[in-house]
Every structure is written in C-alpha cells, then in structure tokens.
C-alpha positions in Angstrom: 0.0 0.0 0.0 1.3 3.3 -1.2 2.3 5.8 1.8 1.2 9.0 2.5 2.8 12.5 1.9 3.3 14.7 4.6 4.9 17.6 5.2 6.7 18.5 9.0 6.5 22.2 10.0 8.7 23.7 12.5 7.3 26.6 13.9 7.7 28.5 17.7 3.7 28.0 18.7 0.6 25.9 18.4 -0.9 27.0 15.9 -4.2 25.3 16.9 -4.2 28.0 20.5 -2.3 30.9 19.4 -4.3 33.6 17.0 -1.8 35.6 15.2 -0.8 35.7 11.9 1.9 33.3 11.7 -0.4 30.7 13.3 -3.6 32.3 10.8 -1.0 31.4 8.1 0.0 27.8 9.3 -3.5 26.9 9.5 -4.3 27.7 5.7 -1.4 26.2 4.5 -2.5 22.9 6.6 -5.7 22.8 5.3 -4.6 23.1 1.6 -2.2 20.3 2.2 -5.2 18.5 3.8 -7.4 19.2 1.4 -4.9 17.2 -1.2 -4.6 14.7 1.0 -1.1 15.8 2.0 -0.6 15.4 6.2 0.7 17.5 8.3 3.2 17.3 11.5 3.8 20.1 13.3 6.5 20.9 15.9 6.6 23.6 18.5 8.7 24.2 21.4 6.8 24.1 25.3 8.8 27.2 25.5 6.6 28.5 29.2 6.8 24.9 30.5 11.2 24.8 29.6 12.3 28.3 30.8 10.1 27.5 34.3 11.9 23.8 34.1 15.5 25.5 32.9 14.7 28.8 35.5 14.3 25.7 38.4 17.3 23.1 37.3 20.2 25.8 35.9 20.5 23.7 33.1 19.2 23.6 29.3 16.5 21.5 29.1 14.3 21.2 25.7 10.7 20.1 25.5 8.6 20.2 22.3 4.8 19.5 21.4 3.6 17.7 18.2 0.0 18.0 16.1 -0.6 15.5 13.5 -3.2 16.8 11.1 -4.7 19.0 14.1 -4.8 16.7 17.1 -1.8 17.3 19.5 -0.6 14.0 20.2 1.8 15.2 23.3 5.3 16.3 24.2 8.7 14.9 23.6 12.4 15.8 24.8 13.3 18.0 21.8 16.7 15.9 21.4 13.9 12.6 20.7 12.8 14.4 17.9 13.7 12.1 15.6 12.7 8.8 17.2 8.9 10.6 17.5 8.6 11.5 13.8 9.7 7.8 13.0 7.2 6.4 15.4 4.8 9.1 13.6 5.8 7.8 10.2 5.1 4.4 10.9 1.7 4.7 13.2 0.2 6.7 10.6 1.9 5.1 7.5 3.2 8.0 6.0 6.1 9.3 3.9 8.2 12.6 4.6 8.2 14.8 1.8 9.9 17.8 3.0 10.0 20.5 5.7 8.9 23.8 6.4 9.9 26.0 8.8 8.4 29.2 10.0 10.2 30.1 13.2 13.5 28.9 14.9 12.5 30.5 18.0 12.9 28.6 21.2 14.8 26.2 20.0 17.8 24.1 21.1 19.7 25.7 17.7 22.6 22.7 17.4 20.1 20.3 18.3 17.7 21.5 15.7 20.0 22.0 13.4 21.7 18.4 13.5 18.2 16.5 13.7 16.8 18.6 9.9 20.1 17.6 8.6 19.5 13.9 9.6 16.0 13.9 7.9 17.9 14.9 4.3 14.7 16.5 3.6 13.8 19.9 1.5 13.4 22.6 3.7 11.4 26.0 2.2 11.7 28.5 5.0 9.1 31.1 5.6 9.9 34.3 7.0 7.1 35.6 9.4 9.4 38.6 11.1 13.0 39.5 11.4 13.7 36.7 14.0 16.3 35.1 11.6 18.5 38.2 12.6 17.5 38.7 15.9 15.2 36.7 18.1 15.1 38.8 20.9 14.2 42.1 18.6 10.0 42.0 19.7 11.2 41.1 23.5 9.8 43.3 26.1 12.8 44.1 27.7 16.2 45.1 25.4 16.0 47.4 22.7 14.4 45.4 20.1 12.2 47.7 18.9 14.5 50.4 18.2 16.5 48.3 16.7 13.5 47.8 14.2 13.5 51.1 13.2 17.4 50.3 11.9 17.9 46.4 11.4 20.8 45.1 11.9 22.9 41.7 12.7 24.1 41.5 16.3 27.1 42.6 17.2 29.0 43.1 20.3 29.0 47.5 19.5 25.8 47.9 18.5 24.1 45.0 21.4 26.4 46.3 24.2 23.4 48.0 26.2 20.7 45.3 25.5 19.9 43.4 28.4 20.1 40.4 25.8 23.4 41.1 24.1 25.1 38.1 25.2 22.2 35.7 24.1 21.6 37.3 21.0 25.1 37.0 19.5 25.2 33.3 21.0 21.8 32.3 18.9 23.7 34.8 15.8 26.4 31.5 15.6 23.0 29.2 15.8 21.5 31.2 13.2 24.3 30.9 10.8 25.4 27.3 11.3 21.1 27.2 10.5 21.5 28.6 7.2 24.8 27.0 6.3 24.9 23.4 7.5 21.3 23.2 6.0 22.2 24.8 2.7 22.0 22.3 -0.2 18.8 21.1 1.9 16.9 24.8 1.9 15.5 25.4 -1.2 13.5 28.6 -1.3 13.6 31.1 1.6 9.9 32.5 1.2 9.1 36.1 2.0 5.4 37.5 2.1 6.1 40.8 0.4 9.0 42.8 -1.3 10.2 45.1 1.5 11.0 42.0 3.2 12.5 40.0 0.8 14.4 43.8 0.3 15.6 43.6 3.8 16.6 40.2 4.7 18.8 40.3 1.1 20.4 43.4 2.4 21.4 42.2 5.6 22.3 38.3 4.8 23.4 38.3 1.3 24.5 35.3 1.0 21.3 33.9 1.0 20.1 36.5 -1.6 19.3 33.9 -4.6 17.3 31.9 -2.7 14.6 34.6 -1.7 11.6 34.8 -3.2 8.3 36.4 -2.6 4.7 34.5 -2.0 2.4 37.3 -0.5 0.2 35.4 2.3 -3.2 36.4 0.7 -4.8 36.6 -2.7 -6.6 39.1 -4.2 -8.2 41.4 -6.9 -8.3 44.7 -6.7 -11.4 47.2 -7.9 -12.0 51.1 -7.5 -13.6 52.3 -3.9 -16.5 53.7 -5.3 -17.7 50.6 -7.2 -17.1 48.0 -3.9 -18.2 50.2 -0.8 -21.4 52.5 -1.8 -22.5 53.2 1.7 -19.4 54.1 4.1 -20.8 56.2 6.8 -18.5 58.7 5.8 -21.2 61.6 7.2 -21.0 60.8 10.4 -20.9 63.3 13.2 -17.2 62.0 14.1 -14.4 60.1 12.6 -14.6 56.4 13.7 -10.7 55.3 14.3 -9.9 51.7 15.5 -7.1 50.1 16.4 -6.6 46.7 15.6 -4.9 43.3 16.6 -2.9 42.6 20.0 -3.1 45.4 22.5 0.9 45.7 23.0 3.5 47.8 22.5 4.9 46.3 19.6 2.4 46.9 17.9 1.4 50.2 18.7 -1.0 50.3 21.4 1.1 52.7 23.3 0.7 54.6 21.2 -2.9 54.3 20.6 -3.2 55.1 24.7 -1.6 58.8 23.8 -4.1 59.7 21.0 -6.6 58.9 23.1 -4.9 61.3 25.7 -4.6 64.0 23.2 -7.1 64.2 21.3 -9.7 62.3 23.3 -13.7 63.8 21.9 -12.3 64.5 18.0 -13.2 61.2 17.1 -15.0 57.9 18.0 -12.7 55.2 19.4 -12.9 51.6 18.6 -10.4 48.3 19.5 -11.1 45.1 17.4 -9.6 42.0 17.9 -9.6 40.1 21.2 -11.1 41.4 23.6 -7.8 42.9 26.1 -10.1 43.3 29.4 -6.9 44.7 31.2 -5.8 47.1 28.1 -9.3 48.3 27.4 -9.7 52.0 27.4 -12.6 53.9 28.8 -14.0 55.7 25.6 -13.5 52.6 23.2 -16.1 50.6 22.4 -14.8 47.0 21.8 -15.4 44.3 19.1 -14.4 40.8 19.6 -12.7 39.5 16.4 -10.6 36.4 16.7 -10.0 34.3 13.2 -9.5 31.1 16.3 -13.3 32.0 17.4 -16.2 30.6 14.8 -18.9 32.8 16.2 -16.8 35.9 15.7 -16.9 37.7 12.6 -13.9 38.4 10.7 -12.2 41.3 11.0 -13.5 43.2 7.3 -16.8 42.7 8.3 -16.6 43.7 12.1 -15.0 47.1 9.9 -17.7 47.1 7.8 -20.3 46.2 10.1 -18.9 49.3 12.4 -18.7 51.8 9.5 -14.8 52.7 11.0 -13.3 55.2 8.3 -9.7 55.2 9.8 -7.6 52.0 10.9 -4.6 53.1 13.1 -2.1 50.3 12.5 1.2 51.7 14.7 3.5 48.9 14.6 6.6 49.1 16.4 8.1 46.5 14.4 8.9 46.2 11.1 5.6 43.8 9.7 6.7 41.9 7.0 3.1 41.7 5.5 0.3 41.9 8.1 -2.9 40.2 7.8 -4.4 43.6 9.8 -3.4 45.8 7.0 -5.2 43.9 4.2 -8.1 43.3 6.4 -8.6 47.0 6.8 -8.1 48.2 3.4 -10.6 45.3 2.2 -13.1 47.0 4.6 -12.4 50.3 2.8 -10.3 52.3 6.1 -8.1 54.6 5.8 -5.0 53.6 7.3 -2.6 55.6 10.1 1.2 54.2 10.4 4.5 55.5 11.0 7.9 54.8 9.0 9.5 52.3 10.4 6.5 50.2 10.1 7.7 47.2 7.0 5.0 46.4 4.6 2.2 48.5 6.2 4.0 51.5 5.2 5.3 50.2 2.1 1.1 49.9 1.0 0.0 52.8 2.8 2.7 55.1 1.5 1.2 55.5 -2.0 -0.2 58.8 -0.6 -4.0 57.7 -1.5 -4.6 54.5 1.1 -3.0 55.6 4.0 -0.8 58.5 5.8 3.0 57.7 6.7 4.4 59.6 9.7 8.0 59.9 11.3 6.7 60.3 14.4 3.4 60.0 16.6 3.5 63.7 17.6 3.6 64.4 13.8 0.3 61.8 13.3 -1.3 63.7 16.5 -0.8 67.0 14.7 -2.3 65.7 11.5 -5.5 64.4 13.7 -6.7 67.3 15.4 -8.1 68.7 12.0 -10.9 66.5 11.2 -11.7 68.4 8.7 -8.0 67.9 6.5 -8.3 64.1 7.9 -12.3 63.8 6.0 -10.7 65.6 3.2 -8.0 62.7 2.5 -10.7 59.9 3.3 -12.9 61.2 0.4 -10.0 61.2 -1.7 -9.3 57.9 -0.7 -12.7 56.6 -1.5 -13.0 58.7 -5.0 -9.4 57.7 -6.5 -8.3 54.2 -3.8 -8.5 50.6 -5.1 -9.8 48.0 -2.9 -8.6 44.5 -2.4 -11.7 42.5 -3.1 -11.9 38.2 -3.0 -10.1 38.0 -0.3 -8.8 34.6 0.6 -5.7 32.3 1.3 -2.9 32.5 -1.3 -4.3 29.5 -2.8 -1.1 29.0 -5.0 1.6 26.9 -2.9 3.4 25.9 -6.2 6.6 27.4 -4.3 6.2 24.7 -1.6 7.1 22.0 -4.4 9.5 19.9 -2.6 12.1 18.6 -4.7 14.5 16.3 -2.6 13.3 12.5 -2.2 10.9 11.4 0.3 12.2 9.6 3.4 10.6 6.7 5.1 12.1 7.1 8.7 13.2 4.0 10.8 11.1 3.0 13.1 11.2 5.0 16.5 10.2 4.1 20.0 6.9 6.5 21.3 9.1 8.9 23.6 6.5 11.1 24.6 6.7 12.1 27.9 3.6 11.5 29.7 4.0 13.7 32.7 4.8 17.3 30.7 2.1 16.2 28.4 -0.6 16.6 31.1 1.3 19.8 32.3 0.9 21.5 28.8 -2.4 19.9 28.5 -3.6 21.8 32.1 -1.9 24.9 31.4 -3.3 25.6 27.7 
C-alpha cells in the first residue's frame, strides 16, 4: 500500500491555540495540504513549561509538542525528535516529503540543526518577522524595537546596552550554522512581500538567490467607489480603530496617547480580542478572533462598524500583516509610521493611508478633522480596494524537490508527565 505524503512544520507556537498571523498562516497552508490529501506534523517548542523547568534546574532542558493533522498527540524531549517523527511515520503510514519552517524560535539551535540535517529532507523557509536576525528584537525588555527602526545583525558594539546582548550574539552563531549546515537542503527562503524579501537580502546576502516572494493572501483589486457604496463617511465623528494585539509592539502605546490628546475629536474603537486589562474607557470594543467561529472576521466587524480610519502603529517592522489587508478590504483609511515594514510600504502610495515619522507628527495631523475627512474622500474617489479576499491559494513554491524519506522506526518517547502539564496549562 502506497504511503502518504506529509509535510513537518517547525514553527515557535501551536498553531491550533495561538491567534496571530503566523499561526492564521499555518492553518491555511494545513488545510490546503489536507485538502490534497497531504498530512501534516507540526513541531513547537513548550517554551513556558522549559524556561520554568531550565529557570528551576540551571540547566538547558528542551521540551517540544507535536500535532498531527490537528490533534496534538503530546510532548517529547526535543533531542527525541527524531525517534517521535519515525514512530509518527510508521503509526500513521506516511512518507516525509519535506520541511517547512516558519520560526527557529525557542529552540535548542545545534540540536535542531543536526536533527533537519538527519532527515535529508527539502526545507522552504518562511519568513514571518526578522527573528532570523535577531530573536530577541519583539522582547519586552532590550531594545528590540529600536533596533527595528534600523535592522541590523548582532554585534557586540551595537548590542552592548541590550539586556540580551550576550544571548543574542550566541543564537547569531545558531542562526548561521542554521542557514549554512542546512544549505543544499533549503530550497526557497519564502518572503510575504518585497520590502522583506528587500531587507533580509540586504542584511544576509549570502542567501540572496534563494529569496523569493509568495504574499500570504490573494486578491483582486477594484476602484472604492464601485465596492463600498454606503461608508458612513457623514457621520458626526471620525470612527478610528485600532486593531490586533493590544501591545507595545504593535502600537497600542501609542494608541493610549491619541486617546490622551485628542480624546472627543473622534470615536474610538479596539477590534480584535477582547484585552479586558488594556481596554480604554472611551473605546467601544469588538471581539474579532479568526480562532473563534462565532466571531466575525475582522472586514466585516469594519464594515459592520462603518470605521473610516484603521490606526495600525506597529513598532516592528511587519513583513506583511494580515491587519493591513483586512482594513483596506473594509475600505479604512490607514494611520502608520515609517518604520513600520510592509504597512508602510502599501499605505505610502499617498492615497490609502498616511505615513508619519513620528506619533506627535500623526497627532498633529488628527486634530483637524476636517483635513483628515478631506483625505478619506479622496481615498474613496481615486483608492483601489482588495476585493476576493482569501488564502494564497497557490503553494506551487512549496514543491519539494528532494526525495521522500521513510524514517526508521522509533520508539513513542512522549513524555507523559509534561504532556498533562501543557495539556492543564493551555
């Protein structure tokens, strides 16, 4: 009996708990796979349940968690990997076709990197954020997000005031032995937009000819005017929302100071899940999580709301950011700053959107309604919408090329006592 294909994705969460848009990505690429009969594995590190168990015992200790095909079937000492997927590959009677990895974060590095070099398997690796330079660059603590507004590889000069200096140019060695052990396995080093692909080419070069760029989402695109008739562009005030995780990185600080400054100029909204402990006062708040079937999607919540400006402040460089296309296929207006990747690489076309260099310059802009209205009706007269909205439908980049592998049989490792931790925690 012939074997089944299936694919093993490395990523840095559970895709199946975590709503994001890595994990919004891993779960439609899944269920194209599954849809042709292709299964999935997926591997993520326990990353809570190690640094409490590596915090406790002074000592490195690796745990990851496995789904196969959306169940999780428990977690396994990372350095067992292999043993797991070849108990996986002969429970379930698949092949292994290739991997895909979307994150490196968390990882034992070494460990990683010898196990993917075992398998002899194609590797396409997706880039999500700039983690591949730094992984510490969206940590609270450090300086990760000015270093955003300037990437650049870790070094001991330009990391010697980051709390996380000393880590970050340890994982730089992991990082490179990543990209160079694994070379003739990694085939295509898949970027969602151009300013990425832009970006990682100018800081690692030497993996310049392997970039290419698959954006996440396809898409037509028609005028305003002939998509979005009724906008609730007369209302008495502006509705501005902010959308996605209520954190610093991506802006909600600075969402707390508009607020501040210009608190009864406009009518304040948040979508996205719903932050009890960030929730302002004057917003009104609108669940939206892609994880959550009753929930509407994020468009129509927009829609549904009549919100003519989206405030999408990212401190981080996005490298294509579901929120953005979700707001311009609801027809708002969108708020950034510079330094903010792909948003302001769309937004910056001087129709769409309004770049700033700083938030004081986007307050100044906002406390005359009246010029703000002026450039949303010129928005909806001249702007394009993105319209058929959906998954990128066309994985043809995912191809894997290498030859399957059939794994030697390998003993059930999972630990049963971790397993049942993770399991009570999430």
């Amino acid at each position: 009996m012939d074997k089944k294909k299936c694919i093993i994705m490395i990523s840095a969460t559970n895709y199946l708990k975590k709503s994001a848009g890595t994990e919004k990505f891993t779960r439609g690429l899944a269920d194209i796979y599954q849809k042709q009969d292709i299964d999935i594995v997926q591997v993520f590190p326990v990353s809570t349940f190690n640094n409490k168990l590596q915090s406790r015992l002074k000592k490195d200790i690796y745990y990851v968690g496995i789904n196969y095909n959306g169940d999780f079937l428990g977690c396994y000492k990372q350095e067992k990997l292999n043993p797991a997927l070849g108990y996986i590959c002969h429970k379930y009677g698949v092949e292994y076709t290739g991997i895909i990895v979307n994150q490196l974060l968390d990882y034992n590095l070494p460990v990683l990197v010898r196990t993917l070099k075992q398998l002899k398997l194609s590797i396409k690796v997706i880039v999500h954020d700039f983690s591949y330079i730094c992984p510490y660059l969206q940590r609270k603590a450090g300086r990760g997000l000015e270093c955003y507004k300037e990437l650049h590889l870790p070094d001991e000069i330009s990391c010697g005031s980051c709390c996380f200096a000393a880590d970050a140019l340890k994982d730089r060695e992991g990082l490179n032995a990543f990209f160079n052990v694994l070379n003739e396995q990694i085939e295509d080093i898949i970027c969602p937009s151009q300013d990425t692909a832009d970006a990682m080419g100018s800081l690692m070069p030497d993996i310049g000819e392997k970039l290419r760029v698959r954006p996440h989402l396809g898409y037509i695109e028609k005028p305003y005017r002939e998509v979005i008739k009724d906008n609730g562009a007369k209302t008495d005030k502006l509705r501005i929302a902010f959308l996605g995780a209520a954190n610093k990185a991506k802006g909600f600080d600075a969402w707390k100071k508009l607020h501040k400054e210009i608190p009864a100029s406009y009518k304040y909204y948040y979508f996205g899940k719903t932050p009890d402990e960030f929730s302002l006062s004057n917003d009104e708040i609108v669940n939206v999580d892609f994880q959550d079937p009753e929930a509407p999607s994020m468009p129509a919540a927009l829609r549904d709301n009549k919100i003519d400006i989206a405030f999408i402040w990212s401190e981080c460089r996005e490298t294509y950011s579901y929120t953005l296309y979700e707001a311009l296929e609801a027809g708002c207006f969108i708020i950034t700053n510079d330094h903010s990747g792909n948003i302001k690489a769309v937004a910056g076309d001087g129709i769409s959107g309004r770049v700033f260099s700083s938030l004081q310059d986007s307050i100044d802009y906002m406390k005359d309604p009246d010029k703000v209205r002026q450039d949303i009706d010129k928005y909806r007269e001249e702007g394009m919408l993105p319209v058929d909205v959906d998954f990128n439908n066309d994985i043809s980049l995912f191809e894997m090329h290498g030859k399957p592998q059939t794994l030697s049989y390998g003993k059930n490792c999972r630990n049963a006592m971790v397993t049942q931790l993770y399991k009570a925690y999430i």
